[in-house]
C-alpha positions in Angstrom: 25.5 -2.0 -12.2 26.1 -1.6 -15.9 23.4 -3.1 -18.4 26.2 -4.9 -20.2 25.6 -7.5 -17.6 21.8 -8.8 -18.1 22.3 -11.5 -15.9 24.1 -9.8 -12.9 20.9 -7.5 -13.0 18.9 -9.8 -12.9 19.9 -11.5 -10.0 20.5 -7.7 -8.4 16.5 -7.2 -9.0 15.9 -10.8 -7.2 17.5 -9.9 -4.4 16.3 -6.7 -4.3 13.1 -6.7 -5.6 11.6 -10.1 -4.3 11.4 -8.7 -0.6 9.6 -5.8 -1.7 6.7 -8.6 -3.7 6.9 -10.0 -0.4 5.9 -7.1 1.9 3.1 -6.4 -0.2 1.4 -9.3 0.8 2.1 -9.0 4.6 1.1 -5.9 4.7 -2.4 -7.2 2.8 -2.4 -10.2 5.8 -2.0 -7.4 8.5 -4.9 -5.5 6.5 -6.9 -8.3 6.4 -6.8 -9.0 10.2 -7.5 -5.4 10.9 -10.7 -5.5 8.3 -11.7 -8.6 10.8 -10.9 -7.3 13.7 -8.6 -9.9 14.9 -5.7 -9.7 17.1 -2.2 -10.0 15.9 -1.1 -13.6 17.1 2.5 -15.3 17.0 2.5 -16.4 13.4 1.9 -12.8 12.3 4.9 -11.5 14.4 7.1 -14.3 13.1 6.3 -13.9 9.4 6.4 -10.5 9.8 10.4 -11.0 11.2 11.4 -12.6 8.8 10.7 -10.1 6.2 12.3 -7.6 8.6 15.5 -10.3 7.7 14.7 -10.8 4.6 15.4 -7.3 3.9 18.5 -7.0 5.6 19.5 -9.6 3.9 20.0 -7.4 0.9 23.1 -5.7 1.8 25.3 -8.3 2.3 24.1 -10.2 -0.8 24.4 -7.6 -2.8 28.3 -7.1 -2.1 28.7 -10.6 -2.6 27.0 -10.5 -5.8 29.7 -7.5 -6.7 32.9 -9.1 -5.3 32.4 -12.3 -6.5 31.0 -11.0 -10.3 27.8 -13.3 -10.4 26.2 -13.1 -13.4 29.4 -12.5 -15.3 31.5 -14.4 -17.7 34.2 -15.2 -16.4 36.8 -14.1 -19.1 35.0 -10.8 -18.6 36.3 -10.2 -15.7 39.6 -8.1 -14.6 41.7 -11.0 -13.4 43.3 -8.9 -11.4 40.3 -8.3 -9.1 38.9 -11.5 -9.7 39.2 -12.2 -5.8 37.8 -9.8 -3.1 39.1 -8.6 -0.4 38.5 -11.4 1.9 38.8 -9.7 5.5 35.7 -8.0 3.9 34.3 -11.0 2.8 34.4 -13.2 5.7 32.7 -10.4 7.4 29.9 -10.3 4.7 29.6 -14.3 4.9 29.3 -13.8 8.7 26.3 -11.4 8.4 24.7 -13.8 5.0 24.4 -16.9 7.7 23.1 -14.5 10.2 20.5 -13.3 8.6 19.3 -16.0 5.9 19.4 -19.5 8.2 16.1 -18.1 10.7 14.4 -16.5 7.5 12.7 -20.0 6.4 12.7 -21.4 9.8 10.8 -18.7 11.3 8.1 -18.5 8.2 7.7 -22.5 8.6 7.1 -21.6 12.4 4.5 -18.6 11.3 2.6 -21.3 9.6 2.9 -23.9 12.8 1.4 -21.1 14.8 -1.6 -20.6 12.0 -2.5 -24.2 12.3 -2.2 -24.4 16.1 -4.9 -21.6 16.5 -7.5 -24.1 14.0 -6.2 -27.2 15.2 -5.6 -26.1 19.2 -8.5 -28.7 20.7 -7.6 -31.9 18.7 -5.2 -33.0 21.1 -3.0 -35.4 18.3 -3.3 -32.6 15.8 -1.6 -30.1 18.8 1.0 -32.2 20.3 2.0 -33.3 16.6 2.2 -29.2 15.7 4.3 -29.0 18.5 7.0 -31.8 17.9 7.2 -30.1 14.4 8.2 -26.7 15.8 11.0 -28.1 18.3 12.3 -29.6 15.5 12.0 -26.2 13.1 13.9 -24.5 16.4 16.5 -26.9 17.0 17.1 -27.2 13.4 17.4 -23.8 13.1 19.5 -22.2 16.3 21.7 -25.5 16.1 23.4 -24.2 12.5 22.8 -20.8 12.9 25.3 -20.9 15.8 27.7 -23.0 14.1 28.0 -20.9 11.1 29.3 -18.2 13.2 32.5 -20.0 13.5 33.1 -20.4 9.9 37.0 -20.6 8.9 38.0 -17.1 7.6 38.4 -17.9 3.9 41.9 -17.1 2.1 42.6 -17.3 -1.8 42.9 -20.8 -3.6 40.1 -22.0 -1.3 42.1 -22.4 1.5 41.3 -20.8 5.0 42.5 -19.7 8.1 43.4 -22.4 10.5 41.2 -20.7 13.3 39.0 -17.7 13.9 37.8 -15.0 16.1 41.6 -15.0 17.4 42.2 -18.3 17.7 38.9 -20.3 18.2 38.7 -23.8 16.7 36.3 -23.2 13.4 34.4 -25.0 10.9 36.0 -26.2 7.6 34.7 -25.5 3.9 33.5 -29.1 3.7 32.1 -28.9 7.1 30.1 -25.5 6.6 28.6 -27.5 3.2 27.8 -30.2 5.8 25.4 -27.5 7.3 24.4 -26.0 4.4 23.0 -29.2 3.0 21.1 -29.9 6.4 19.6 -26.8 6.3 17.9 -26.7 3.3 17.0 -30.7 3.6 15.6 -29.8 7.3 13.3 -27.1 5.6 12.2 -29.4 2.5 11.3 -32.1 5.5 9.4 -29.9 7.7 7.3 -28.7 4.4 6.3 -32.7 3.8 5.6 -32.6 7.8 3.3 -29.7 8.1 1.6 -30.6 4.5 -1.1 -33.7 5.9 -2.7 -31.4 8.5 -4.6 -29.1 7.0 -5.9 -31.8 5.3 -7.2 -33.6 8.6 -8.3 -30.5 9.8 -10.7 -29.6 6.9 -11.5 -33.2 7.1 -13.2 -32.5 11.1 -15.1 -29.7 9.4 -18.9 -30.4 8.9 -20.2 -27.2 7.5 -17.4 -26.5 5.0 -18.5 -26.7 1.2 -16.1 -29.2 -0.8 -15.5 -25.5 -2.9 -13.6 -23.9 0.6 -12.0 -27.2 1.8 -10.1 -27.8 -1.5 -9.3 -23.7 -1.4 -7.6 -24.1 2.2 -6.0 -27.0 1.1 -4.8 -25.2 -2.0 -3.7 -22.3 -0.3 -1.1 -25.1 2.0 -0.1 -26.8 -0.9 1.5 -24.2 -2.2 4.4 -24.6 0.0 5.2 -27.5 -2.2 6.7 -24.8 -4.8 9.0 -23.5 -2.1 10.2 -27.1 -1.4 10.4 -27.8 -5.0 13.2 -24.8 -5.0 14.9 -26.0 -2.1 15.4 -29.0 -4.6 16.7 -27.2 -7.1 18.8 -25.3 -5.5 20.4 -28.2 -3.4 21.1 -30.2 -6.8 22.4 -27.4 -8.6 24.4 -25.8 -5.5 25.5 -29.0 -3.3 28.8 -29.9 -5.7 30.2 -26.7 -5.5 29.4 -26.4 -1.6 30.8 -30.0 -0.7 33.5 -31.0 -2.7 34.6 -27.5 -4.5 33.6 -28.5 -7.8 32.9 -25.8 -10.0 31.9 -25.0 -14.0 35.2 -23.8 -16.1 32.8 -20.7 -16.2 32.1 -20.2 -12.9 31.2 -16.9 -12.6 28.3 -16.6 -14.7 25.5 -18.3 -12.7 22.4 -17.0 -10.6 22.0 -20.0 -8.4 23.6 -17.5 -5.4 19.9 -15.4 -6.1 17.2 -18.5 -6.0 18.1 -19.0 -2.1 16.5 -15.5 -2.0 13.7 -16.2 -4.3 12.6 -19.3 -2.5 12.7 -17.1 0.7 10.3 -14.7 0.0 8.2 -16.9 -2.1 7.9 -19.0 1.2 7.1 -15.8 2.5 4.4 -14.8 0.5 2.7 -18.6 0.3 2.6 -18.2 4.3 0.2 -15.1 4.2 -2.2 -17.1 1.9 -4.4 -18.8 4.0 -4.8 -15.9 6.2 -5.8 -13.6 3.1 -8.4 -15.9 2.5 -11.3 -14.0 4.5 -9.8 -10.5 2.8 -10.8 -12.1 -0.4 -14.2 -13.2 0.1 -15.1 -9.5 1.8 -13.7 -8.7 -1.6 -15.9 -10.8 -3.4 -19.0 -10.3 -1.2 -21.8 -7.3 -2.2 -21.7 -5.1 1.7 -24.8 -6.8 3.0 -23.0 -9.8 2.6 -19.9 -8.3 4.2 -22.1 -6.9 7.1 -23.7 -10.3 7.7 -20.4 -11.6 7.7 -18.4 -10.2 10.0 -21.2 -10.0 12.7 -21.0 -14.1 12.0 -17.2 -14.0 12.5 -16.6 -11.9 15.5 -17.2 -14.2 18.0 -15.0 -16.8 16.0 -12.5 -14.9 15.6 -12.5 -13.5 20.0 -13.0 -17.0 20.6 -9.7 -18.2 18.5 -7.6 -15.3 18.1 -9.0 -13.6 21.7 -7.1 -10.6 22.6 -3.7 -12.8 22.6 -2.2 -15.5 21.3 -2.8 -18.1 24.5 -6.0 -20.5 23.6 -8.3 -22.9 26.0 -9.9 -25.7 24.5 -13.4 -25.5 23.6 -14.9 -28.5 22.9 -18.6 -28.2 23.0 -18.4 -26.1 19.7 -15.6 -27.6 17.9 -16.5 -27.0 14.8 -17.8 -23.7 15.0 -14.1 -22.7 16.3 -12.6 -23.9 12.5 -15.2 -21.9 10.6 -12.2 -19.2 10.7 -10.3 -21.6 9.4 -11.8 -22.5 6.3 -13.6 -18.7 5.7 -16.8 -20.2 5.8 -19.7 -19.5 7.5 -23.8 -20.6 6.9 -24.1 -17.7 4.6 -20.8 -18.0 2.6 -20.9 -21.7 2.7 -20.6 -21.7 -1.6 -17.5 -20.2 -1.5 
Protein backbone atom coordinates (compact mmCIF):
# COMPACT_ATOMS: atom_id res chain seq x y z
CA UNK A 1 0.00 0.00 0.00
CA UNK A 2 1.40 3.41 -0.60
CA UNK A 3 3.29 5.15 2.48
CA UNK A 4 1.07 8.18 2.06
CA UNK A 5 -1.30 6.25 4.25
CA UNK A 6 0.60 5.74 7.71
CA UNK A 7 -2.29 4.59 9.30
CA UNK A 8 -3.76 2.07 6.71
CA UNK A 9 -0.17 0.47 7.12
CA UNK A 10 -0.28 0.31 10.15
CA UNK A 11 -3.17 -1.58 10.61
CA UNK A 12 -1.97 -3.80 7.32
CA UNK A 13 1.26 -4.69 9.65
CA UNK A 14 -1.32 -5.68 12.61
CA UNK A 15 -3.03 -7.90 10.79
CA UNK A 16 -0.26 -9.20 9.23
CA UNK A 17 2.42 -9.10 11.42
CA UNK A 18 0.64 -9.95 14.88
CA UNK A 19 0.10 -13.72 13.77
CA UNK A 20 3.61 -14.04 12.95
CA UNK A 21 4.62 -12.57 17.01
CA UNK A 22 2.19 -15.17 17.72
CA UNK A 23 3.73 -18.27 16.12
CA UNK A 24 6.85 -17.47 17.66
CA UNK A 25 5.66 -18.29 20.87
CA UNK A 26 3.85 -21.57 19.98
CA UNK A 27 6.44 -22.78 18.34
CA UNK A 28 8.71 -21.88 21.73
CA UNK A 29 5.55 -23.88 23.87
CA UNK A 30 5.92 -26.94 21.33
CA UNK A 31 9.86 -26.54 22.00
CA UNK A 32 9.40 -26.48 25.41
CA UNK A 33 7.36 -29.66 25.64
CA UNK A 34 9.76 -31.49 23.48
CA UNK A 35 12.92 -30.15 25.82
CA UNK A 36 10.51 -32.00 28.63
CA UNK A 37 9.59 -34.66 27.00
CA UNK A 38 5.96 -34.32 27.28
CA UNK A 39 3.26 -35.36 25.06
CA UNK A 40 1.33 -33.04 23.01
CA UNK A 41 -2.17 -32.84 24.80
CA UNK A 42 -5.56 -31.11 23.65
CA UNK A 43 -4.75 -27.55 24.72
CA UNK A 44 -1.62 -27.62 22.50
CA UNK A 45 -3.73 -28.88 19.40
CA UNK A 46 -6.30 -26.27 20.03
CA UNK A 47 -3.97 -23.21 20.43
CA UNK A 48 -2.12 -24.41 17.89
CA UNK A 49 -5.60 -24.22 15.48
CA UNK A 50 -6.26 -21.31 16.14
CA UNK A 51 -3.16 -19.78 14.91
CA UNK A 52 -3.66 -22.02 11.85
CA UNK A 53 -7.04 -19.40 11.73
CA UNK A 54 -5.46 -16.80 12.81
CA UNK A 55 -3.44 -16.75 9.78
CA UNK A 56 -6.01 -17.40 7.39
CA UNK A 57 -7.62 -14.85 8.72
CA UNK A 58 -5.31 -12.46 6.93
CA UNK A 59 -6.63 -12.62 3.52
CA UNK A 60 -9.95 -11.71 3.94
CA UNK A 61 -9.06 -8.86 6.33
CA UNK A 62 -6.80 -7.55 4.28
CA UNK A 63 -9.25 -6.95 1.32
CA UNK A 64 -11.56 -5.54 3.61
CA UNK A 65 -9.04 -3.19 4.87
CA UNK A 66 -8.53 -2.26 0.85
CA UNK A 67 -12.19 -2.02 -0.19
CA UNK A 68 -13.40 -0.31 2.62
CA UNK A 69 -10.04 2.30 2.76
CA UNK A 70 -9.36 1.95 6.61
CA UNK A 71 -7.00 4.01 7.73
CA UNK A 72 -7.89 6.75 5.22
CA UNK A 73 -9.44 10.10 5.39
CA UNK A 74 -12.21 10.03 4.08
CA UNK A 75 -12.07 13.07 1.64
CA UNK A 76 -9.09 11.20 0.39
CA UNK A 77 -10.76 8.84 -1.11
CA UNK A 78 -12.09 8.45 -4.91
CA UNK A 79 -15.76 8.86 -4.29
CA UNK A 80 -16.35 7.03 -7.06
CA UNK A 81 -14.92 3.80 -5.55
CA UNK A 82 -15.80 4.67 -2.23
CA UNK A 83 -18.06 1.43 -2.13
CA UNK A 84 -16.79 -2.13 -3.12
CA UNK A 85 -18.03 -4.45 -4.96
CA UNK A 86 -20.34 -6.04 -2.69
CA UNK A 87 -20.94 -9.63 -4.30
CA UNK A 88 -17.23 -9.62 -3.32
CA UNK A 89 -17.71 -8.38 -0.10
CA UNK A 90 -20.36 -10.43 1.26
CA UNK A 91 -18.18 -13.23 0.25
CA UNK A 92 -15.15 -11.76 2.16
CA UNK A 93 -17.61 -11.09 5.26
CA UNK A 94 -18.67 -14.79 4.94
CA UNK A 95 -15.07 -16.07 5.19
CA UNK A 96 -14.10 -13.04 8.25
CA UNK A 97 -16.99 -14.78 10.60
CA UNK A 98 -15.70 -18.12 9.61
CA UNK A 99 -12.58 -17.78 10.51
CA UNK A 100 -12.38 -15.12 13.47
CA UNK A 101 -15.62 -16.25 15.85
CA UNK A 102 -13.59 -20.07 16.87
CA UNK A 103 -10.13 -18.15 17.06
CA UNK A 104 -10.78 -16.82 20.85
CA UNK A 105 -13.05 -19.55 21.74
CA UNK A 106 -10.73 -22.27 20.90
CA UNK A 107 -7.63 -20.43 22.74
CA UNK A 108 -9.93 -19.91 25.94
CA UNK A 109 -10.60 -23.79 25.41
CA UNK A 110 -6.61 -24.40 25.06
CA UNK A 111 -6.29 -22.86 28.43
CA UNK A 112 -9.52 -24.98 29.97
CA UNK A 113 -7.56 -28.02 28.79
CA UNK A 114 -4.12 -26.64 30.61
CA UNK A 115 -5.98 -26.38 33.86
CA UNK A 116 -7.83 -29.65 33.64
CA UNK A 117 -4.46 -31.62 33.32
CA UNK A 118 -3.30 -29.67 37.10
CA UNK A 119 -6.59 -29.49 38.39
CA UNK A 120 -8.02 -33.20 36.94
CA UNK A 121 -8.32 -34.91 40.74
CA UNK A 122 -10.09 -32.01 42.57
CA UNK A 123 -13.38 -33.09 41.74
CA UNK A 124 -15.15 -29.19 42.16
CA UNK A 125 -12.18 -27.67 40.41
CA UNK A 126 -12.96 -30.52 37.25
CA UNK A 127 -16.65 -30.40 36.94
CA UNK A 128 -16.43 -26.49 37.30
CA UNK A 129 -13.53 -26.57 34.16
CA UNK A 130 -16.02 -28.46 32.50
CA UNK A 131 -19.26 -26.33 32.72
CA UNK A 132 -16.89 -23.49 31.55
CA UNK A 133 -16.01 -25.28 28.32
CA UNK A 134 -19.68 -26.22 27.31
CA UNK A 135 -20.35 -22.79 27.64
CA UNK A 136 -17.02 -21.64 25.53
CA UNK A 137 -18.55 -24.37 22.79
CA UNK A 138 -22.01 -23.40 22.81
CA UNK A 139 -21.08 -19.90 22.81
CA UNK A 140 -18.98 -20.33 20.10
CA UNK A 141 -20.76 -22.90 17.33
CA UNK A 142 -24.19 -21.22 18.30
CA UNK A 143 -22.97 -17.67 16.34
CA UNK A 144 -20.54 -19.06 14.27
CA UNK A 145 -23.52 -20.84 12.44
CA UNK A 146 -25.70 -17.93 12.58
CA UNK A 147 -23.29 -15.61 10.94
CA UNK A 148 -23.32 -17.70 7.97
CA UNK A 149 -26.63 -16.48 7.11
CA UNK A 150 -25.86 -12.87 7.21
CA UNK A 151 -28.03 -10.63 4.76
CA UNK A 152 -25.99 -9.99 1.59
CA UNK A 153 -25.17 -6.30 2.11
CA UNK A 154 -26.26 -3.63 -0.72
CA UNK A 155 -25.21 0.16 -0.84
CA UNK A 156 -26.79 2.81 1.61
CA UNK A 157 -26.75 0.03 4.30
CA UNK A 158 -29.49 -1.74 3.08
CA UNK A 159 -29.38 -5.57 2.24
CA UNK A 160 -30.85 -8.24 0.45
CA UNK A 161 -34.12 -9.46 1.68
CA UNK A 162 -32.75 -13.14 1.74
CA UNK A 163 -29.65 -15.21 0.99
CA UNK A 164 -28.06 -18.25 -0.27
CA UNK A 165 -31.12 -18.18 -2.92
CA UNK A 166 -33.73 -17.42 -0.90
CA UNK A 167 -33.05 -18.45 2.81
CA UNK A 168 -34.48 -16.36 5.55
CA UNK A 169 -31.16 -14.32 6.87
CA UNK A 170 -30.03 -12.19 9.68
CA UNK A 171 -30.40 -8.35 9.65
CA UNK A 172 -27.58 -5.63 10.19
CA UNK A 173 -28.90 -5.00 13.67
CA UNK A 174 -29.34 -8.66 14.29
CA UNK A 175 -25.74 -9.64 13.15
CA UNK A 176 -24.54 -6.65 15.88
CA UNK A 177 -26.81 -8.59 18.26
CA UNK A 178 -24.21 -11.47 17.77
CA UNK A 179 -21.33 -9.48 17.42
CA UNK A 180 -21.83 -7.91 20.82
CA UNK A 181 -22.48 -11.46 22.42
CA UNK A 182 -19.46 -12.68 21.19
CA UNK A 183 -17.08 -10.54 22.40
CA UNK A 184 -19.14 -10.14 25.95
CA UNK A 185 -19.15 -14.21 26.06
CA UNK A 186 -15.28 -14.20 25.70
CA UNK A 187 -14.74 -11.15 28.33
CA UNK A 188 -17.07 -13.51 30.80
CA UNK A 189 -15.36 -16.70 30.33
CA UNK A 190 -11.83 -14.73 30.98
CA UNK A 191 -13.48 -13.53 34.64
CA UNK A 192 -14.66 -17.43 34.84
CA UNK A 193 -11.41 -19.21 34.17
CA UNK A 194 -9.34 -16.36 36.21
CA UNK A 195 -10.12 -17.75 40.24
CA UNK A 196 -8.70 -21.23 39.49
CA UNK A 197 -5.38 -21.08 39.16
CA UNK A 198 -5.56 -19.32 42.10
CA UNK A 199 -7.25 -22.25 44.13
CA UNK A 200 -5.03 -24.49 42.53
CA UNK A 201 -1.67 -22.95 43.67
CA UNK A 202 -3.48 -22.52 46.82
CA UNK A 203 -3.68 -26.91 47.22
CA UNK A 204 0.12 -26.67 46.59
CA UNK A 205 2.35 -27.33 49.68
CA UNK A 206 5.74 -27.28 48.25
CA UNK A 207 5.46 -24.27 45.96
CA UNK A 208 7.61 -21.18 47.12
CA UNK A 209 5.30 -17.94 47.42
CA UNK A 210 8.09 -16.73 44.37
CA UNK A 211 6.45 -19.60 41.77
CA UNK A 212 2.81 -19.40 43.06
CA UNK A 213 2.57 -15.53 42.37
CA UNK A 214 4.59 -16.44 38.82
CA UNK A 215 1.69 -18.99 37.81
CA UNK A 216 -0.73 -16.69 38.86
CA UNK A 217 0.88 -13.95 36.91
CA UNK A 218 1.35 -15.80 33.96
CA UNK A 219 -3.11 -16.26 34.15
CA UNK A 220 -3.60 -12.98 34.88
CA UNK A 221 -2.52 -11.86 31.91
CA UNK A 222 -5.52 -12.71 30.17
CA UNK A 223 -6.95 -9.72 31.82
CA UNK A 224 -5.16 -7.57 29.08
CA UNK A 225 -7.01 -9.53 26.36
CA UNK A 226 -10.34 -8.91 28.22
CA UNK A 227 -9.35 -5.36 28.72
CA UNK A 228 -9.38 -5.15 24.64
CA UNK A 229 -12.37 -6.88 24.26
CA UNK A 230 -13.55 -3.79 26.25
CA UNK A 231 -12.20 -1.46 24.20
CA UNK A 232 -13.17 -2.66 21.27
CA UNK A 233 -16.82 -3.32 22.25
CA UNK A 234 -17.14 0.58 23.37
CA UNK A 235 -15.47 1.93 20.62
CA UNK A 236 -17.10 -0.59 17.90
CA UNK A 237 -20.75 -1.40 19.38
CA UNK A 238 -22.46 2.07 17.90
CA UNK A 239 -21.42 1.64 14.67
CA UNK A 240 -22.34 -2.29 14.74
CA UNK A 241 -25.94 -1.69 16.38
CA UNK A 242 -27.50 1.23 15.46
CA UNK A 243 -25.24 2.39 12.21
CA UNK A 244 -23.83 5.31 13.77
CA UNK A 245 -20.79 6.36 12.40
CA UNK A 246 -17.94 9.45 12.67
CA UNK A 247 -18.45 12.22 9.71
CA UNK A 248 -14.87 10.71 9.00
CA UNK A 249 -15.51 7.36 8.94
CA UNK A 250 -12.93 5.92 7.12
CA UNK A 251 -9.99 6.76 9.00
CA UNK A 252 -10.07 4.42 12.01
CA UNK A 253 -8.14 1.14 12.99
CA UNK A 254 -10.65 -0.27 15.43
CA UNK A 255 -11.36 -2.99 12.31
CA UNK A 256 -7.28 -4.16 13.28
CA UNK A 257 -7.55 -4.45 17.36
CA UNK A 258 -10.08 -7.51 16.97
CA UNK A 259 -6.91 -9.07 15.48
CA UNK A 260 -4.54 -7.77 17.99
CA UNK A 261 -6.48 -9.03 20.86
CA UNK A 262 -6.54 -12.43 18.97
CA UNK A 263 -3.14 -13.13 18.93
CA UNK A 264 -2.28 -11.41 22.05
CA UNK A 265 -4.83 -14.03 23.59
CA UNK A 266 -2.83 -16.23 21.76
CA UNK A 267 0.39 -15.61 22.89
CA UNK A 268 -0.80 -15.10 26.90
CA UNK A 269 -2.19 -18.87 26.45
CA UNK A 270 1.40 -20.33 25.79
CA UNK A 271 2.72 -18.56 28.94
CA UNK A 272 2.14 -20.82 31.59
CA UNK A 273 3.32 -23.62 29.61
CA UNK A 274 6.73 -21.81 28.80
CA UNK A 275 7.28 -21.57 32.28
CA UNK A 276 9.56 -24.82 32.67
CA UNK A 277 11.50 -23.62 29.21
CA UNK A 278 12.43 -20.64 31.24
CA UNK A 279 13.73 -22.00 34.28
CA UNK A 280 15.96 -24.73 32.11
CA UNK A 281 17.03 -21.40 30.69
CA UNK A 282 17.83 -19.98 33.87
CA UNK A 283 19.28 -23.22 35.44
CA UNK A 284 23.45 -24.02 35.16
CA UNK A 285 23.12 -28.05 33.24
CA UNK A 286 23.58 -29.87 36.56
CA UNK A 287 20.65 -28.19 37.58
CA UNK A 288 18.86 -28.91 34.31
CA UNK A 289 19.97 -32.67 34.60
CA UNK A 290 18.61 -32.88 38.14
CA UNK A 291 15.64 -31.40 36.91
CA UNK A 292 14.25 -33.19 34.30
CA UNK A 293 15.13 -36.65 35.97
CA UNK A 294 12.62 -34.90 38.90
CA UNK A 295 10.03 -34.11 36.22
CA UNK A 296 9.67 -37.12 34.09
CA UNK A 297 7.60 -39.01 36.12
CA UNK A 298 5.38 -35.82 36.59
CA UNK A 299 5.11 -35.07 33.52
CA UNK A 300 4.18 -39.38 32.26
CA UNK A 301 1.95 -39.26 35.17
CA UNK A 302 0.03 -35.91 33.92
CA UNK A 303 0.58 -35.56 30.39
CA UNK A 304 1.11 -39.79 29.90
CA UNK A 305 1.35 -40.63 26.33
CA UNK A 306 -2.26 -38.95 25.70
CA UNK A 307 -4.41 -36.56 26.71
CA UNK A 308 -7.00 -39.05 28.88
CA UNK A 309 -6.07 -38.70 32.83
CA UNK A 310 -7.02 -41.06 36.02
CA UNK A 311 -7.13 -39.58 39.34
CA UNK A 312 -4.32 -40.06 41.52
CA UNK A 313 -5.00 -39.19 44.81
CA UNK A 314 -2.38 -40.62 47.02
CA UNK A 315 0.23 -38.05 45.57
CA UNK A 316 -1.81 -35.09 44.86
CA UNK A 317 0.43 -32.73 45.26
CA UNK A 318 3.23 -34.13 43.65
CA UNK A 319 0.94 -34.35 40.31
CA UNK A 320 0.83 -30.15 40.41
CA UNK A 321 4.58 -29.71 40.84
CA UNK A 322 4.25 -29.48 36.78
CA UNK A 323 2.07 -27.03 37.30
CA UNK A 324 3.77 -24.57 39.22
CA UNK A 325 7.58 -25.59 37.61
CA UNK A 326 8.72 -26.36 40.86
CA UNK A 327 10.31 -29.03 42.28
CA UNK A 328 12.49 -29.65 45.84
CA UNK A 329 15.51 -28.40 44.00
CA UNK A 330 14.02 -25.38 42.08
CA UNK A 331 11.72 -24.55 44.97
CA UNK A 332 13.29 -20.57 44.97
CA UNK A 333 12.18 -19.96 41.75
Amino acid sequence: MPSSYPLQNLCLAVIAGTPSIAACFVGLRLYARRRARIALGWDDYLVILALALSFGLIYPSVRHVIIWHVGIHIWEVDQYNLEPNYTEYHKILIAYNLLYTPILPLVKASIIFLLLRAGWVITPIRRTLYCILAFVIGACIGPWLALIFLCPPLTGETTEPTVFGGLSCLSHKQGGIIYVFLVTANMFTDLLILPIPSLLVYRIRNASLQSRLTVIFSFALSLGVTAMGAVRLKLNYQSILYKHHESDWTYTIVYCLSHAENNVAIVIACMPPLRSLILRWTSNKDEEALFRDQTDTINRRIYGDSFHLRPMSATDDTSKDQFTGTSKHNEGF
